[in-house]
N, C-alpha and C positions, 0 to 999 in steps of 0.2 A: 424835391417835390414832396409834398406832406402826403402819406396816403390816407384816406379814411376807412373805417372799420370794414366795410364794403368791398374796398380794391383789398384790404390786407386777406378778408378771407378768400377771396377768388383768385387771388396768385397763392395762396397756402394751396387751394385744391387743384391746382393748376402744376403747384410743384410735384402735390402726392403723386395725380398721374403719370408723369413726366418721368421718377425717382422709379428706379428699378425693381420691380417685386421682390420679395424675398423670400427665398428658396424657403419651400415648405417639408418639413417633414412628413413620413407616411404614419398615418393612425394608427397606434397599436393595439393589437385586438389579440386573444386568442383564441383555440379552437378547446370543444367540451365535445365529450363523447357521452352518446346514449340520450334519452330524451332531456329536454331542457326544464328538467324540474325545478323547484325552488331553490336547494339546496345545490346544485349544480350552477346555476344561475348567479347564486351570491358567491360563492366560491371565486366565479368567475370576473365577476365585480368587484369583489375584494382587492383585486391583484390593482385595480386602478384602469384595464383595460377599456378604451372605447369602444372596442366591437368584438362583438360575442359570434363566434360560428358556428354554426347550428347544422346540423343535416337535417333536411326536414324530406322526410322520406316518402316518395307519392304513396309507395307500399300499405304507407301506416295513417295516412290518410284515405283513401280511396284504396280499403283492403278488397271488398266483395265487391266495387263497382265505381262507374264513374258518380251515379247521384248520394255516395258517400261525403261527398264536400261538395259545399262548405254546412250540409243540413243532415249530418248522420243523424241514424233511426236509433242506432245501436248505443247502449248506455256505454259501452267502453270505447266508443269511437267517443261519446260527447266529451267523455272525462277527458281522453287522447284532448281533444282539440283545444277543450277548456285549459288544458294545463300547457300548450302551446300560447295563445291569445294570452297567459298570465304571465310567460318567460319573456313575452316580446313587449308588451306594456309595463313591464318591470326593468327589464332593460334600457325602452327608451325615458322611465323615470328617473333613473340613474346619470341620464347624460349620455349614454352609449347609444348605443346600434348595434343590432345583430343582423348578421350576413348568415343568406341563406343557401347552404348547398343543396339544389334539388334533383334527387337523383334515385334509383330504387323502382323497378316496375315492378305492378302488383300481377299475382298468377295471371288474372282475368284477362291481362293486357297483351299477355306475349306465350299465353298456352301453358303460362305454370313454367317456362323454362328457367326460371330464377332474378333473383331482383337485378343482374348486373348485364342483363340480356337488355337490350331498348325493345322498348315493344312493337308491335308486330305494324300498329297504324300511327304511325308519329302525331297525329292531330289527333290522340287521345292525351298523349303527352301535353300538345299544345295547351291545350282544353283546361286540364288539371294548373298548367303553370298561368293561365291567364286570369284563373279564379284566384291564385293563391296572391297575385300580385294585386288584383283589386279588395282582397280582404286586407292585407297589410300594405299595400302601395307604400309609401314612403315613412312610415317607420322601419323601414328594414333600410340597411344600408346600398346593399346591394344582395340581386339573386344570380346566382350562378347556374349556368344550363347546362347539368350533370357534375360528374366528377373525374378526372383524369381519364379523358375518352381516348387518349393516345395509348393508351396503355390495357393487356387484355385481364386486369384484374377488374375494375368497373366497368369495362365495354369488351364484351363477350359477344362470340369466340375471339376477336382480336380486333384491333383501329382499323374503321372504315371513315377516311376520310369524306367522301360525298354523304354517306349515312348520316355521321354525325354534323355537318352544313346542313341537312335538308332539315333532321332534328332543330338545328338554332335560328334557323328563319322562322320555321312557323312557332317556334317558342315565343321569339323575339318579336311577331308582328302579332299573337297572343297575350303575351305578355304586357305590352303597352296599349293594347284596347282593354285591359282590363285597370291597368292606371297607366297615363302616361305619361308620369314624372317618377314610374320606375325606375332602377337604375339595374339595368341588365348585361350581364358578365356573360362573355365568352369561355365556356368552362376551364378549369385547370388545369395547361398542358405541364405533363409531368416534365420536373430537372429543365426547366425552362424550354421546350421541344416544340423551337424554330420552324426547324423542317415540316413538323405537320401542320404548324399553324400555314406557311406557304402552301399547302396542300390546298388547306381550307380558303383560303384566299382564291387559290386555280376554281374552286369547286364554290365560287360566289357569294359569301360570307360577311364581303364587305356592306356594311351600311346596317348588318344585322345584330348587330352589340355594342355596348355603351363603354367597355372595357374588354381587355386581357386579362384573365388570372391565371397565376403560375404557383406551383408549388417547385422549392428548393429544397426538402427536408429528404433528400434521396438515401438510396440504399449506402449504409456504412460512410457517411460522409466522416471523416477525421481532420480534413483541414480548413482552417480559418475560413472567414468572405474574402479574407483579402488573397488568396491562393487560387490560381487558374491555368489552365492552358489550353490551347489552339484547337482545333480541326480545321483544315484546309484553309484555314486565313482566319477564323472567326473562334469567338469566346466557345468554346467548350460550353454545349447545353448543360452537363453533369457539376458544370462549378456555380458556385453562386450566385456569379454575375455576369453569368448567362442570359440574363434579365434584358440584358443589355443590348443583345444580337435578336432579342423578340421586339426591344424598339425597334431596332435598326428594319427588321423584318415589316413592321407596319408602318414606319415612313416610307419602305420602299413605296408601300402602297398606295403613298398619300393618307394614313390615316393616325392622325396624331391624334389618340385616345389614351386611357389612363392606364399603369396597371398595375393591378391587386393580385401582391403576395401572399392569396390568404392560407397558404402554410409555408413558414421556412422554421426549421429545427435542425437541434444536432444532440443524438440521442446519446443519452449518459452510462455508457455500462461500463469504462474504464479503461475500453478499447485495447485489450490484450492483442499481443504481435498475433496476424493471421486467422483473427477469432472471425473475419467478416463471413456470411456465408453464404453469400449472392450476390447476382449481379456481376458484372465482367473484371472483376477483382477478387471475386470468392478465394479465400485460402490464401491470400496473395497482402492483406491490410487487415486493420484494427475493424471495428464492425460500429465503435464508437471512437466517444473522447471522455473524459474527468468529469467529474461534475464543476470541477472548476475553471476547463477549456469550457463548460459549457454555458457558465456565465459569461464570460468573455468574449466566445466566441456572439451569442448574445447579442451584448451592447458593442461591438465589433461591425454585424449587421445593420445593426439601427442606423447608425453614424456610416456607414458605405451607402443606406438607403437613402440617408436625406442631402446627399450630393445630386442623388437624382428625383425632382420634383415628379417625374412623370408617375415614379410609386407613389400612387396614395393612399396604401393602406398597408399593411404587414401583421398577420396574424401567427402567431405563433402555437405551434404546433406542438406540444400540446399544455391541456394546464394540469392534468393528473398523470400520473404513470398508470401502465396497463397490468396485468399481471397473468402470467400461463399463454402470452400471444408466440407464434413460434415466426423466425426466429426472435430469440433473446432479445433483441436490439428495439425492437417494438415494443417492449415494456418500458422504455427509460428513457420519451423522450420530454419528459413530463418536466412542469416546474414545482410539482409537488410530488413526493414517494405516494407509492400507494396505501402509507398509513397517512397522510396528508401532511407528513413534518415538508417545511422547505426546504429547496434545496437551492443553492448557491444562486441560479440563475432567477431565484422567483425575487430576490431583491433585486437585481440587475433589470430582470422587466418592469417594476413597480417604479424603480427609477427611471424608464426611458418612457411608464405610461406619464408621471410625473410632472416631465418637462416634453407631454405633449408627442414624444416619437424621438423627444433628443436632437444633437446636434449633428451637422455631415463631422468626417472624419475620416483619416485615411482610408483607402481603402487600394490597393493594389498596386502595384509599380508598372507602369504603362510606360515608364520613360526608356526610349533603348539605349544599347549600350554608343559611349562614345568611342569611335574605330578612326584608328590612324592608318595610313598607307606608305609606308617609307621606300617600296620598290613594286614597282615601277613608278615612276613620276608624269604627271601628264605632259604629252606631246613627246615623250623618250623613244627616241630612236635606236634599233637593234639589229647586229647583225646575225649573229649568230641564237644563242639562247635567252630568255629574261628570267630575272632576279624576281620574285615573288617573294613578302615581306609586310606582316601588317600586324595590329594589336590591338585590344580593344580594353575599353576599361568600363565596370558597374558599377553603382555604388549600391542597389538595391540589390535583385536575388546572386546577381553574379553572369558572367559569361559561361555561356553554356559552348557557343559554337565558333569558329570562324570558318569560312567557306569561301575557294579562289574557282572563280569560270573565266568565259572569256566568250567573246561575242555572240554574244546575247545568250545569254543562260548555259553554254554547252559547260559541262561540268569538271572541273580540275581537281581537287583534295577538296574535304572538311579535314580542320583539326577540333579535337573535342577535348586532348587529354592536356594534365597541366595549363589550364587556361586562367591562369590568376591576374590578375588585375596587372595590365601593362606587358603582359609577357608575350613576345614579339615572336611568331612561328611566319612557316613558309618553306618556300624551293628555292633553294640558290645553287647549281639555276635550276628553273622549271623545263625539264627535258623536252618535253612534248612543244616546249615552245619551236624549238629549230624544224619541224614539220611546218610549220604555220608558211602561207606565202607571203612573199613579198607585197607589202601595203601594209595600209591601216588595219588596227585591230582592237578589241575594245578588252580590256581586262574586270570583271567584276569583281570583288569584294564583300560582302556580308559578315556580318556580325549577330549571335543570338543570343539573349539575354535566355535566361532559365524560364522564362514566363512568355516567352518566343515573340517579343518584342526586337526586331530587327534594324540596324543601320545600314547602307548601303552604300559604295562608293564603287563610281563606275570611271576608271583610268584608260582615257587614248594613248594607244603607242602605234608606233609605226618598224615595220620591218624593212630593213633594207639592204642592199647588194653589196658587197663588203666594200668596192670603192666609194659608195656613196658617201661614210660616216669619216671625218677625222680619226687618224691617232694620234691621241692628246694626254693619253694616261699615262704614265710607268709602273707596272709593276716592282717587288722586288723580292727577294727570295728569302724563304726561312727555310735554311739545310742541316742537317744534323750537323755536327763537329766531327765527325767522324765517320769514315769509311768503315764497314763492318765488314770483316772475311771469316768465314768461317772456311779452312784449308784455301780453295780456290775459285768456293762461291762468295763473292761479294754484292752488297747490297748498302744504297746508296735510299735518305729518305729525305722530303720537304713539299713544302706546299708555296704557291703564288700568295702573297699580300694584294691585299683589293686599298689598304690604306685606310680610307674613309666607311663606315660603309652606305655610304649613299652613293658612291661606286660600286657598278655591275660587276660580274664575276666573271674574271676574264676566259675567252671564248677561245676555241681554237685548240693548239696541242703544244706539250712541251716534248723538247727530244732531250735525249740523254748521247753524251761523248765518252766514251771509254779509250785512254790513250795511254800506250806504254812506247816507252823508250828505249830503243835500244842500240847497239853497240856503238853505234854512231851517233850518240847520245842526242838522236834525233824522235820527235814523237810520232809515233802512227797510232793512226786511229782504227782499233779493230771490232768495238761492238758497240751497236746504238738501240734505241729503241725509240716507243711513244707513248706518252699517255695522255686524258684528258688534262686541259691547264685548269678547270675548274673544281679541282680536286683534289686533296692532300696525294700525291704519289710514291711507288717506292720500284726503285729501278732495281731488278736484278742481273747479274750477269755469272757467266762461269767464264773465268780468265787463266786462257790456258799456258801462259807463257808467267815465270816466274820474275819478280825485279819491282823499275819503278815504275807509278800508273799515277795515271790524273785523270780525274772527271770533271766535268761541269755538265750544267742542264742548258738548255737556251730555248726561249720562248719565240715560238715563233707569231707572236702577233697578231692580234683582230681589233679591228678597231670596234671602239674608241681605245683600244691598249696598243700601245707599241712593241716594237720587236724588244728582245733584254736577254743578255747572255751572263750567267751566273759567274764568278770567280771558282776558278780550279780551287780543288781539292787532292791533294798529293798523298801516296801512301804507298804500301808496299806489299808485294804479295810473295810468299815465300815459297821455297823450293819443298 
């Protein structure tokens, strides 16, 4: 059938829809400190950045009062405002967007107790961020309602989760009467900080923001995005992609919104052993990394971000270095020195502003380890003890752990040590198992990768009464060659063969026969003993008569192993 121009374009738009979106990268922006003058501004544009991050501080708008904005009296409020109104219209002439952090109460508002105090009537707050979004409505990318309120450096004396909920509703339902094609952020919970966004969700938050923002740029970070590890099942808030556990946190909710990284960095001081000075690794890690881990690590981020569509945006933290901040580490995590030469990572970001936020890219070894089980076997039946047996193989960080339970979680061994790819630990046998009653019983298994990515293998065995099981096995013996006396102590050494080993280790006991001969060059047997058969043995005896003697061992048998009497061993003991 011929189609005409008409059918061919409406199955073309029919296919676009149809054809799977593709994964979008996050915007890269960075952050400018201090007011967004001109020179500040280009600076910031130069690098190729979409979005500019601003603090815009209620303080330094609405210093002596609320009818300070948008219509100051004061000539250095106008200049103030005038030269905001030029950083934000010159930004979005550029093709950018600047994001605003709104945060900073002015004395008037909270008694003079300092800008990181929230003020005293939160619908003063509202008030201020309602005007500030109908002056700029949607030239601004997005506004953020405060700044890392989790934390008691901006929110003083320390995180009040309903304070700061009551804060972003009336912000939020402020905020959008004053434009409501704002695009309003739930402020930045520090090192991506899950748990108090759940807080805020308890304390009714949902429906009251447009997004999450999270800052990643934490205290002394020195390893890559692609580096993580666990709490209680879940991505570590303090690692990168922590990011991940704040989706997971707002799908619980049902709320599939975006979210804005608008700081993630890794500060450049060169990260001397130990040099960190805070935070729950003080004295213990580096405080940075290179300026060369800090390109890398960098475009490392970008490429781990754009795996995941739901960031849409990643602002990097920062674009100048600081200088005399204490600690150290605060000075360097700039993509320019503080003489403004670049540094390694400011071509790294000008390449991922470039191609738009860049490509996805590896980012973290999520896959666990693959774990064998060679003993016990499912549905094995036991009478006496069981053979515990397994190994596991990585090919990314490595094995960290192997771990034997047994119904349902009660706890047997971890082995942690010598854990190289393939290398096969365990109990043979596992003692504790001959306690166990008779029945079913479930054996666990686990394996932990270094990044606590786990495989798990859970094996039925059954215990049973020793007539229950056939004996179908043979043992067979490995004895020294030799009798050893030393005067008229003699000692006799060997251990059971298991053969295979996917054969158990035989259960039960072996005895020992001490036989001399005499006059009547007939044998009696005068000392015996016992020892476990699943275990290399060594028979001692003191033989008190002088001449000829012979030993053997003899197993006495558990099934699945049958009975087995060793060959004599002849020697002599002297006078």
């Amino acid at each position: 059938m011929r189609l005409t121009r008409p059918s061919v374009v409406l199955l073309l738009a029919l296919a676009a829809l149809l054809a799977p979106a593709a994964a979008r990268a996050a915007t890269p922006g960075v952050n400018i400190a201090g007011a967004p003058t001109q020179d500040r501004v280009d600076e910031a544009l130069a690098t190729g950045a979409k979005q500019v991050r601003i603090f815009a501080l209620w303080s330094d708008f609405e210093p002596f009062g609320p009818a300070d904005f948008p219509a100051p009296s004061d000539p250095n409020q106008q200049n103030f405002l005038a030269t905001f109104d030029a950083a934000i219209a010159r930004i979005n002439a550029a093709g950018a967007k600047p994001v605003l952090v709104v945060v900073g109460t002015p004395g008037w508002a909270n008694g003079g107790a300092g800008p990181w105090v929230p003020p005293t009537d939160l619908r003063d707050y509202a008030s201020f961020f309602g005007e500030l979004t109908a002056r700029y409505g949607t030239q601004v990318a997005a506004y953020e309602v405060w700044n890392e309120e989790d934390e008691n450096v901006f929110w003083q004396p320390g995180p009040d989760a309903a304070r700061y909920a009551a804060m972003l509703k009336s912000a939020y339902a402020a905020g959008k009467a004053g434009n409501a094609n704002a695009n309003i952020l739930l402020g930045p919970l520090t090192g991506n900080d899950y748990p108090f966004l759940e807080q805020l969700y308890a304390n009714g938050v949902k429906g009251s923001f447009d997004g999450v923002s999270v800052h990643t740029d934490t205290a002394c970070l020195d390893r890559g995005p692609d580096s993580f590890y666990r709490e209680n099942g879940r991505l570590a808030r303090f690692t990168f992609l922590g990011y991940r556990e704040v989706r997971a946190s707002m799908l619980a909710q049902g709320d599939d919104k975006p979210i804005w990284m608008s700081e993630l960095g890794w500060t450049s001081t060169g990260g001397a052993a130990n040099s960190c000075s805070r935070g729950t690794f003080a004295n213990q890690k580096p405080d940075g990394v290179s300026e060369a881990d800090q390109a890398k690590f960098l475009t490392q981020a970008y490429g781990c971000l754009a795996q995941d569509p739901y960031v849409v945006a990643a602002d990097w933290f920062t674009l100048r270095d600081a200088s005399g901040l204490s600690p150290n580490e605060l000075d360097h995590y700039g993509l320019l020195r503080v003489n403004g030469d670049r540094k390694p990572s400011y071509a790294a970001f000008a390449q991922i502003a470039r191609t738009d936020g860049g490509s996805p890219g590896p980012c973290g070894d999520f896959a666990p380890p693959s774990l064998s089980v060679s003993s016990p076997v499912e549905g094995q039946q036991f009478v006496g003890k069981l053979d515990l047996r397994a190994s596991a193989k990585d090919s990314g960080v490595g094995v960290a752990r192997i771990t034997f339970g047994y119904d349902g979680g009660q706890k047997i061994r971890n082995f942690t040590d010598r854990l190289t790819n393939g290398a096969s630990v365990g109990l043979t046998p596992w003692q504790g198992s001959g306690k166990l009653a008779l029945g079913p019983h479930t054996i666990e298994v686990t394996a932990l990768d270094q990044n606590g990515n786990t495989a798990t293998r859970t094996i039925h065995v059954v215990k049973v009464a020793a007539g229950a099981l056939a004996a179908r096995l043979t043992p067979r013996f490995k004895l020294q060659s030799k009798v050893k006396c030393k005067r008229r102590t003699c000692t006799y050494k060997g251990r059971l063969l298991r053969g295979s080993s996917a054969n158990p280790s035989p259960g039960g006991k072996v005895a020992v026969e001490w036989q001399w001969r005499n006059k009547q060059h007939k044998w009696r047997k005068l000392v015996g003993g016992l020892k476990p058969a699943n275990k290399a043995f060594t028979f001692k005896a003191k033989l008190k008569k002088a001449g000829k003697w012979r030993v053997r061992v003899v197993y006495k048998g558990q099934a699945p192993w049958k009975k087995a009497t060793s060959k004599y061993r002849t020697f002599t003991v002297k006078r």
